[in-house]
C-alpha positions in Angstrom: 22.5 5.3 -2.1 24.1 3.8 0.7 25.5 0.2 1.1 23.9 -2.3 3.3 24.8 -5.8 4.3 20.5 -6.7 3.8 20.2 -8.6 0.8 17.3 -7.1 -1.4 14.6 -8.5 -2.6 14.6 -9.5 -6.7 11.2 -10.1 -8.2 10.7 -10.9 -11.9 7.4 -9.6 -13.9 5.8 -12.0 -15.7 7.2 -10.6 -18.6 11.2 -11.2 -18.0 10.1 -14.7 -17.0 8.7 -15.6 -20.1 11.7 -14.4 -21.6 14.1 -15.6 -19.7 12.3 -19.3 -20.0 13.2 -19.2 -23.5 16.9 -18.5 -23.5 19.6 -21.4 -24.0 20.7 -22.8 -21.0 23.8 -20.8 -20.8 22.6 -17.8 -21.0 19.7 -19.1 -18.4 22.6 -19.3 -16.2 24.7 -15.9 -16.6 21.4 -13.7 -16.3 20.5 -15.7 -13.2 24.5 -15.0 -12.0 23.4 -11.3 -12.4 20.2 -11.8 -10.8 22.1 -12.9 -7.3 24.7 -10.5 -7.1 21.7 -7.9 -7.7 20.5 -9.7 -5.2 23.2 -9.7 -2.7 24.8 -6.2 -3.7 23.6 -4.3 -6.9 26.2 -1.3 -6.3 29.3 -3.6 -7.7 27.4 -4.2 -11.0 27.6 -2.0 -13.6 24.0 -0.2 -13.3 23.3 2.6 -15.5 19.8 4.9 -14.7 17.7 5.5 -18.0 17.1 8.9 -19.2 13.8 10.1 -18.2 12.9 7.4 -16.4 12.8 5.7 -12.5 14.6 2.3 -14.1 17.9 1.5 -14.5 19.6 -0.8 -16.4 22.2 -3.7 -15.8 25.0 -5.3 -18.5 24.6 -8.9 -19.1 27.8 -8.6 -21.6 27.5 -7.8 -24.8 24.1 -9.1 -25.8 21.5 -8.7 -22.8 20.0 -6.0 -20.9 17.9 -5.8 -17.5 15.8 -3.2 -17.0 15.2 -2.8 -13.3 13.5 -0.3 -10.5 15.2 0.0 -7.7 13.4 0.8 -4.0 16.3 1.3 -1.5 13.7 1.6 1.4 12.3 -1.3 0.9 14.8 -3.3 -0.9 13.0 -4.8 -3.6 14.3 -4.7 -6.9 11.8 -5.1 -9.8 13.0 -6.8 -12.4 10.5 -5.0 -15.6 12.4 -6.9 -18.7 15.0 -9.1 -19.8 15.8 -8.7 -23.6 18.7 -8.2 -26.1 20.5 -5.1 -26.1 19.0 -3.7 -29.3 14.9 -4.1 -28.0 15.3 -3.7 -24.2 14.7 0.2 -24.4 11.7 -0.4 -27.0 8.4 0.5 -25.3 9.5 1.6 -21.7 
């Protein structure tokens, strides 16, 4: 996992942006602040990979969790969910 100056590629599923459509406002606006430094450089968040699995996850403080696969060749980052911290690892 190298560092590049590319920016990568963030794609929701369909899924995270149902969720994400029905969040207040403010917390609208601190996932989407996670979203662009994913965007721009994902190795200064605080990514953790998931037991067992290809995904990793991402902090939105105390309360949210992104569950994401990463593809350093092509630079994409999937976003799979968006939920709170107690149901994001349900059904993986």
């Amino acid at each position: 996992m190298k560092r590049s100056k590319e920016s990568f590629k963030v794609r929701l599923s369909p899924k995270a942006k149902k969720f994400l459509d029905k969040l207040p406002k403010n917390d609208i606006e601190r996932i989407l602040s996670v979203l662009r430094t994913l965007r721009e450089n994902p190795l200064s968040l605080d990514i953790k990979k998931l037991e067992g699995t290809e995904f990793h996850r991402v902090r939105v403080g105390r309360l949210y969790r992104i569950v994401i696969f990463i593809d350093w060749d092509s630079k994409i980052i999937a976003v799979l969910k968006i939920d709170k911290r107690e149901k994001v690892y349900d059904r993986l």
